[in-house]
C-alpha positions in Angstrom: 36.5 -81.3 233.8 32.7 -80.0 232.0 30.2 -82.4 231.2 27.9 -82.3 227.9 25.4 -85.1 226.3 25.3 -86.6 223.2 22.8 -88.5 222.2 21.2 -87.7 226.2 24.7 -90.0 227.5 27.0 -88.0 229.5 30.4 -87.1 227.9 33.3 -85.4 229.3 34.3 -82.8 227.0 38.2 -81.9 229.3 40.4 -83.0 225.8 42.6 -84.5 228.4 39.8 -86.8 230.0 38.8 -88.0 226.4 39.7 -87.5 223.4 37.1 -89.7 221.4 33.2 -88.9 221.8 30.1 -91.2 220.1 28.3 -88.5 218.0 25.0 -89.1 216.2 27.1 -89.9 213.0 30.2 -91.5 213.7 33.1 -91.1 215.9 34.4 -88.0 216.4 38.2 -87.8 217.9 40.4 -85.0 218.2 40.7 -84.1 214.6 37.5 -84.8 213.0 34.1 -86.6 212.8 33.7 -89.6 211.0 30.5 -89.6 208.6 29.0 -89.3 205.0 30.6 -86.1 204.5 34.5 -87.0 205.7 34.0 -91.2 205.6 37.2 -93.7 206.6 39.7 -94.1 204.1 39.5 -96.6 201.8 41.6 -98.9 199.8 40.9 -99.2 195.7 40.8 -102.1 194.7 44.6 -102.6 192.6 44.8 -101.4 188.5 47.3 -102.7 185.8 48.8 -105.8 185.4 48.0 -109.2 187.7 51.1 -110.5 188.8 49.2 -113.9 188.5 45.4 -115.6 188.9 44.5 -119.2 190.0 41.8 -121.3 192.0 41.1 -124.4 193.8 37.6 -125.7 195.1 37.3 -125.4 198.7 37.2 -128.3 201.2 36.8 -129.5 204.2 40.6 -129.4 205.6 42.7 -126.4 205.2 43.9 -126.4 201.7 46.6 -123.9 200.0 45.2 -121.4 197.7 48.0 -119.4 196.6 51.9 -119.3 197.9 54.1 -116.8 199.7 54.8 -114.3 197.0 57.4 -111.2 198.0 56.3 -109.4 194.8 52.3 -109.3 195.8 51.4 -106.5 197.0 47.7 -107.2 196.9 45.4 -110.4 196.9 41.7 -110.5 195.6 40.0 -113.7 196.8 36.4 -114.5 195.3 34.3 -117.0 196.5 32.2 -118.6 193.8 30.8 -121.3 196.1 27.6 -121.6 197.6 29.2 -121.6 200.8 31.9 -119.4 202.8 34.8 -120.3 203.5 37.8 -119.1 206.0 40.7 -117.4 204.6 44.1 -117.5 207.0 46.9 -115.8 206.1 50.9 -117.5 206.5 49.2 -120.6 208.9 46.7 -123.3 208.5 43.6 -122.4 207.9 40.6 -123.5 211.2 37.0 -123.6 210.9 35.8 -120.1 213.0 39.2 -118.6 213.1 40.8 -115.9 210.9 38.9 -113.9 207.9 35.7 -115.3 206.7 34.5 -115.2 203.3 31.0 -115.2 202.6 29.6 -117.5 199.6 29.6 -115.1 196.5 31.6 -113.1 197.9 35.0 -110.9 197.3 38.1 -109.2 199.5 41.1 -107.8 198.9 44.1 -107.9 201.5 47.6 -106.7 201.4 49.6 -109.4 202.5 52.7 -111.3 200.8 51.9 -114.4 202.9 50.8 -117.7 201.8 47.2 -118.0 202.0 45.0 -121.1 203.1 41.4 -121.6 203.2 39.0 -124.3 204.5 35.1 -124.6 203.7 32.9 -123.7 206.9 31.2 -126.4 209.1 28.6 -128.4 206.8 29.5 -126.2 203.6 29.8 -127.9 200.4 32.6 -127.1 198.4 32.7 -124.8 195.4 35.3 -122.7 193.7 37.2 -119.7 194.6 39.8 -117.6 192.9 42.4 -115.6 193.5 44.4 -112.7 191.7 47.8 -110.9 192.4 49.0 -107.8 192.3 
């Protein structure tokens, strides 16, 4: 097994001993680096038709925001509120657990799942939205 540096820390270049090395840039595996040039694939956000759109103004215990829906292929939460809130995906939503969701904020998951949200420790409540696809 050979030794090189990069970025002056030791790396073992043997393809066998490692196959993933930290390179200025990114991470480079066996196939490619990661960086401006060849980036991490991406998900667009979804086009066409909603399947449907709703709301509800976060609170302070974990509250429904939209159902289990086979047909959804995509969910786009925003979070109009002045403060975030935690998204969970098929269970009760907990303070500090799951997917948080800063204030002003928007994400998009794929999940068919019902998802619940509650507002984080000493937030105040505000709205957030949702859209289907």
């Amino acid at each position: 097994m050979s030794r090189s540096t990069v970025n002056g820390v030791a790396v073992e270049t043997d393809a066998n001993a490692r196959l993933m090395q930290v390179t200025v840039l990114g991470i480079k595996d066996s196939n490619s680096v990661v960086d401006s040039s060849n980036p991490l694939p991406t998900i667009d956000p979804p086009k066409g038709n909603a399947l449907s759109k709703g709301g509800s103004t976060s609170t302070s215990s974990s509250t429904s925001l939209v159902a289990t829906n086979t047909n959804r292929k995509v969910i786009e939460v925003s979070n109009g509120g002045t403060s975030g809130v935690w998204l969970s995906f098929g269970s009760a939503a907990v303070v500090g657990q799951g997917t948080y969701l800063p204030s002003k904020a928007t994400g998009f998951w794929p999940t068919t799942a019902q998802v619940f949200m509650i507002l984080e420790s000493g937030g105040t409540g505000g709205a957030v939205g949702y859209t289907e696809w």
